[in-house]
C-alpha positions as CSV (number, residue, x, y, z in Angstrom):
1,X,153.6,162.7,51.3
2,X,151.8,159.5,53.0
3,X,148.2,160.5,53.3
4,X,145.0,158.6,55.1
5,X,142.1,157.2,52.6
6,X,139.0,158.6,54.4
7,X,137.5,155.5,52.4
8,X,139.3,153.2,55.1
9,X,137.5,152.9,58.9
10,X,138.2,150.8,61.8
11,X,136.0,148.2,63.8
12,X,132.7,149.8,63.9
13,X,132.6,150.8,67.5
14,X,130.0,148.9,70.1
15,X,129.1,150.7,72.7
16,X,131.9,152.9,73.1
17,X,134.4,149.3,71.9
18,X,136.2,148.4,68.9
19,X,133.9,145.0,67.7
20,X,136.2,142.9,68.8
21,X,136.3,143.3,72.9
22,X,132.5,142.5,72.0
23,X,133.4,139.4,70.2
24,X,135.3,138.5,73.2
25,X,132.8,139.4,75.7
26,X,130.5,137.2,73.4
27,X,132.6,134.4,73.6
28,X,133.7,134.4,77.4
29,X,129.7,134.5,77.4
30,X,129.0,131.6,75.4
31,X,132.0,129.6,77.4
32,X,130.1,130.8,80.5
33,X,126.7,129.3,79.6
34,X,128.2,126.0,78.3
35,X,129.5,125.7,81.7
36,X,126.4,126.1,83.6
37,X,124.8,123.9,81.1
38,X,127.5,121.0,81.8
39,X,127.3,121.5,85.5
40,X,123.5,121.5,85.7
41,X,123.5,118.3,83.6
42,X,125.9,117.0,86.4
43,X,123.2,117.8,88.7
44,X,120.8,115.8,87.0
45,X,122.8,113.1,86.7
46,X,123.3,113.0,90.5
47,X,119.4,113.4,90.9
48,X,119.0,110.1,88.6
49,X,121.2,108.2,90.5
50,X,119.9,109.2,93.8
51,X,116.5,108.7,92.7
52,X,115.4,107.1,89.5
53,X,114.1,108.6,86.1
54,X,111.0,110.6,87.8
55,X,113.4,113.6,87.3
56,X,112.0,116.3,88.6
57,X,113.8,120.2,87.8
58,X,112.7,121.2,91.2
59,X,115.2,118.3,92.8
60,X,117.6,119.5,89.7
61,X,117.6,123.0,90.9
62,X,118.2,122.2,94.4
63,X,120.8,119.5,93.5
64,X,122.7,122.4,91.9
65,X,122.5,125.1,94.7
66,X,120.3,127.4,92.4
67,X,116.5,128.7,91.7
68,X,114.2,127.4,89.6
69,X,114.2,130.7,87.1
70,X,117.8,130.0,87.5
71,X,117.7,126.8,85.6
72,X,115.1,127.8,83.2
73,X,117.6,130.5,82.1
74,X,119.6,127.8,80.4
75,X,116.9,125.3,79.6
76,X,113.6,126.3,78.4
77,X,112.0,123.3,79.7
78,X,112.5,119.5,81.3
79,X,112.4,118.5,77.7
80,X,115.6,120.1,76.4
81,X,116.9,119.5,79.9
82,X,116.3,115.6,78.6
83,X,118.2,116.6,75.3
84,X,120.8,118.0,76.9
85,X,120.9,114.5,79.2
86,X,120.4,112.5,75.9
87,X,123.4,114.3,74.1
88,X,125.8,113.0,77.3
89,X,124.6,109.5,77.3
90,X,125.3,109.6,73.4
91,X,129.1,110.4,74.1
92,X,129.4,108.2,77.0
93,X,127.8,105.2,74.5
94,X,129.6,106.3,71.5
95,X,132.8,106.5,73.3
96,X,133.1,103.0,74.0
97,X,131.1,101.1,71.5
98,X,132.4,102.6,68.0
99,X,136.3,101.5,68.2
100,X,134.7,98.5,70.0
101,X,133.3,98.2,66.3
102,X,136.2,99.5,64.4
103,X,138.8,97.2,66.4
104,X,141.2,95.3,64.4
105,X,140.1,92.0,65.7
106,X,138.1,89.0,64.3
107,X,134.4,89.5,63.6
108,X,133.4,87.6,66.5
109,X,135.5,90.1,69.1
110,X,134.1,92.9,67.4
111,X,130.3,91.9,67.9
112,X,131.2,90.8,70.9
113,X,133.4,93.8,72.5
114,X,130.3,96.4,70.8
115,X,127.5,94.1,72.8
116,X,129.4,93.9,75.8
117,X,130.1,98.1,75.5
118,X,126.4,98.3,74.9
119,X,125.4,96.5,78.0
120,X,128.0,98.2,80.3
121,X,126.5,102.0,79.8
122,X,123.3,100.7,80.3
123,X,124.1,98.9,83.2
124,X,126.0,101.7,84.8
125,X,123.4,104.4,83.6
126,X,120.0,102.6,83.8
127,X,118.1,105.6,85.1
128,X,118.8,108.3,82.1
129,X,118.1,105.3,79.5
130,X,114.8,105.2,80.5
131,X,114.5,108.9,81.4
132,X,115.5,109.4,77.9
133,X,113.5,106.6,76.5
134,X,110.1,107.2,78.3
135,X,110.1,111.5,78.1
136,X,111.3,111.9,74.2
137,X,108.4,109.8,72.9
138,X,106.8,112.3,71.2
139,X,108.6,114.9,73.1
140,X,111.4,115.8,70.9
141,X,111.1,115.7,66.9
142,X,112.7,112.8,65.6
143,X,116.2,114.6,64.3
144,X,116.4,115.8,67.9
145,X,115.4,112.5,69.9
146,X,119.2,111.5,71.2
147,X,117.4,107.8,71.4
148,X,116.1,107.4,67.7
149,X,119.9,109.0,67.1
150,X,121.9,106.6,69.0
151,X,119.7,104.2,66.6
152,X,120.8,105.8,63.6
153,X,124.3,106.3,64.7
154,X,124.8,102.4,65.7
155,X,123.4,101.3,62.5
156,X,125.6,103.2,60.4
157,X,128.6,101.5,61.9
158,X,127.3,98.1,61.6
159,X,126.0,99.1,58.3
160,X,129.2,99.6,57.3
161,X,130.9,96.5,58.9
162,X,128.6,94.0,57.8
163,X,128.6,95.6,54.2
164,X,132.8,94.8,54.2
165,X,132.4,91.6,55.0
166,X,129.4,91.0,52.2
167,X,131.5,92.6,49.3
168,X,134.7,91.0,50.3
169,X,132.5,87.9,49.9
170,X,131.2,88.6,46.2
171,X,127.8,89.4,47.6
172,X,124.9,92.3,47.8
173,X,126.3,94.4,50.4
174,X,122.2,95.9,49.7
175,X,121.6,93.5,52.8
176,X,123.6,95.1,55.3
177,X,121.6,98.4,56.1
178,X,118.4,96.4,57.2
179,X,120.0,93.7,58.8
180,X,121.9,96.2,60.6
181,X,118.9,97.8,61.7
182,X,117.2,94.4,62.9
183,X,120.4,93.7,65.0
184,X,120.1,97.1,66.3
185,X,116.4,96.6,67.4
186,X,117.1,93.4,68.5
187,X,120.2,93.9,70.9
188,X,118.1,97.3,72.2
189,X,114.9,95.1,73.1
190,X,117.4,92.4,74.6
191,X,118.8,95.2,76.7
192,X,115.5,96.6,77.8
193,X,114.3,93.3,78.7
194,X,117.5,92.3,80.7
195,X,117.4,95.8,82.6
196,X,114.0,95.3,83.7
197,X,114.0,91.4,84.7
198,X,118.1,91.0,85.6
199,X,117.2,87.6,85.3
200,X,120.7,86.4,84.7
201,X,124.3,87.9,85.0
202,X,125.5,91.0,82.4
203,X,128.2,88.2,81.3
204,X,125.9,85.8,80.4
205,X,123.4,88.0,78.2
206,X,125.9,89.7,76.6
207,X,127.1,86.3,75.1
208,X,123.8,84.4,73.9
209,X,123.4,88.2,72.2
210,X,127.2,87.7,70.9
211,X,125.9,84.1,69.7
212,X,122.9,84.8,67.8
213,X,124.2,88.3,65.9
214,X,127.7,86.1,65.2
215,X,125.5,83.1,64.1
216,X,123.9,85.0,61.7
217,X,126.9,86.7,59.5
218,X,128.6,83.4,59.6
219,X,125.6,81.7,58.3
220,X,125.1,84.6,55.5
221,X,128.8,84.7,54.1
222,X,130.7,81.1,52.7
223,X,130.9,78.6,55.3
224,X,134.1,78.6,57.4
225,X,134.7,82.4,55.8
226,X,135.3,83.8,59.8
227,X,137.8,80.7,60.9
228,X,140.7,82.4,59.3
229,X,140.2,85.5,61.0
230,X,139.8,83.5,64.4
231,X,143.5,82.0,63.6
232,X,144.8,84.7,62.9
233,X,143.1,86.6,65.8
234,X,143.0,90.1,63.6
235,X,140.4,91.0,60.9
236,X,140.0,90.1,57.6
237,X,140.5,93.6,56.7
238,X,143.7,94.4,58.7
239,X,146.0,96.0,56.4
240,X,149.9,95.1,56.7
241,X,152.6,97.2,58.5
242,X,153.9,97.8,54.4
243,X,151.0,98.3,52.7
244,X,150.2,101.1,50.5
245,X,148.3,104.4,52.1
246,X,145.7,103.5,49.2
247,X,145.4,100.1,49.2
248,X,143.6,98.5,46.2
249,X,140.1,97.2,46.7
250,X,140.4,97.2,50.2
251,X,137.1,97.2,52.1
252,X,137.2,99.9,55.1
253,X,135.0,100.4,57.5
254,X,133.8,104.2,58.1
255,X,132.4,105.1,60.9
256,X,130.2,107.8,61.4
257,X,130.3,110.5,63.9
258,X,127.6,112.2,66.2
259,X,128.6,115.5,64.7
């Protein structure tokens, strides 16, 4: 005779509903919010363009057709409304400068195609660069600030390029975090300067940056080490259309993600 084990219950009941219609009502809720958030951030992005980095959440609100309390309800203050702006230009950049980086081209399109990415979002989003730049100073703690982690994230990639090419070479790949770092700064401040004086074309800026970043890892490795690579128009690291899925002593470059 089949008989029931007391012992064994069903979904604890929520209000009156098994725990999973709550799970789901969580999780339409959750989609919900996310949505808002994306279309308010749309909003501000409008309200940039329209009117420089004085971002206001007054002109935000209105941009979007709501209330002020409206907003607030889904950011606490203009500060994580900045995050929130931050974490979009960090995809947008990302997006286009880290297979610029991981391309399988020489060294010099690489530095090249990552300057000329970095330029192009900066060009085409001027406003939220310095929005970002001018309200998280001291704003937002440093794990949070999406500028000091664009930073980090760029670095890491070049970190790991650069380090490639200096153990491929037989030398101390130690080297390549703080020179990647310097380059960093240095194509940020070139940036910063050419957005505020625009004192010659994008073209042009991007290549004296291309020049003086390439100049340098030619001059660290062997002399002539890049001119095959230019021949052969690939990288040095390009692995052939037979070789092994674990290829022996191989340098790879591993990029890191903004998860």
């Amino acid at each position: 005779m089949l008989t029931v084990n007391a012992s064994v219950k069903g979904p604890k009941p929520v209000g009156g509903k098994p725990e999973g219609a709550a799970d789901a009502r969580r999780d339409r809720w959750s989609a919900h919010r996310e949505q808002r958030r994306g279309e308010f951030v749309a909003a501000a992005l409008r309200v940039l363009d329209r009117q420089g980095p004085d971002l206001t959440m007054d002109a935000v609100a209105a941009e979007a057709g709501v209330t002020k309390p409206v907003l607030y309800r889904y950011f606490s203050d203009k500060t994580a409304l900045v995050a929130a702006l931050g974490e979009h230009g960090t995809g947008v950049l990302m997006a286009r400068l880290l297979p610029a980086i991981a391309a399988d081209l020489p060294a010099l399109n690489r530095v090249r195609g990552a300057i000329a990415a970095y330029f192009e979002v900066l060009d085409e989003l001027p406003d939220l660069y310095w929005l970002i730049v001018r309200h998280t100073a001291g704003e937002i703690p440093a794990e949070d600030d999406p500028f000091q982690r664009n930073k980090e994230l760029i670095a890491s990639a070049l970190t790991a390029l650069f380090g490639d090419y200096l153990r491929a070479y037989g030398l101390d790949s130690g080297a390549a975090e703080p020179w990647a770092y310097g380059i960093t700064g240095l194509t940020q401040a070139t940036a910063e300067w050419w957005l505020q004086r625009r004192s010659m074309s994008r073209v042009h800026v991007v290549d004296y940056t291309t020049r003086l970043i390439y100049a340098a890892l030619s001059g660290v490795l062997p002399a002539g080490a890049l001119d095959e690579e230019l021949e052969l128009g690939a990288s040095r690291f390009a692995e052939p259309d037979d070789a092994p899925e674990e290829p022996r002593g191989a340098p790879s470059l591993k990029l890191v993600s903004g998860d």
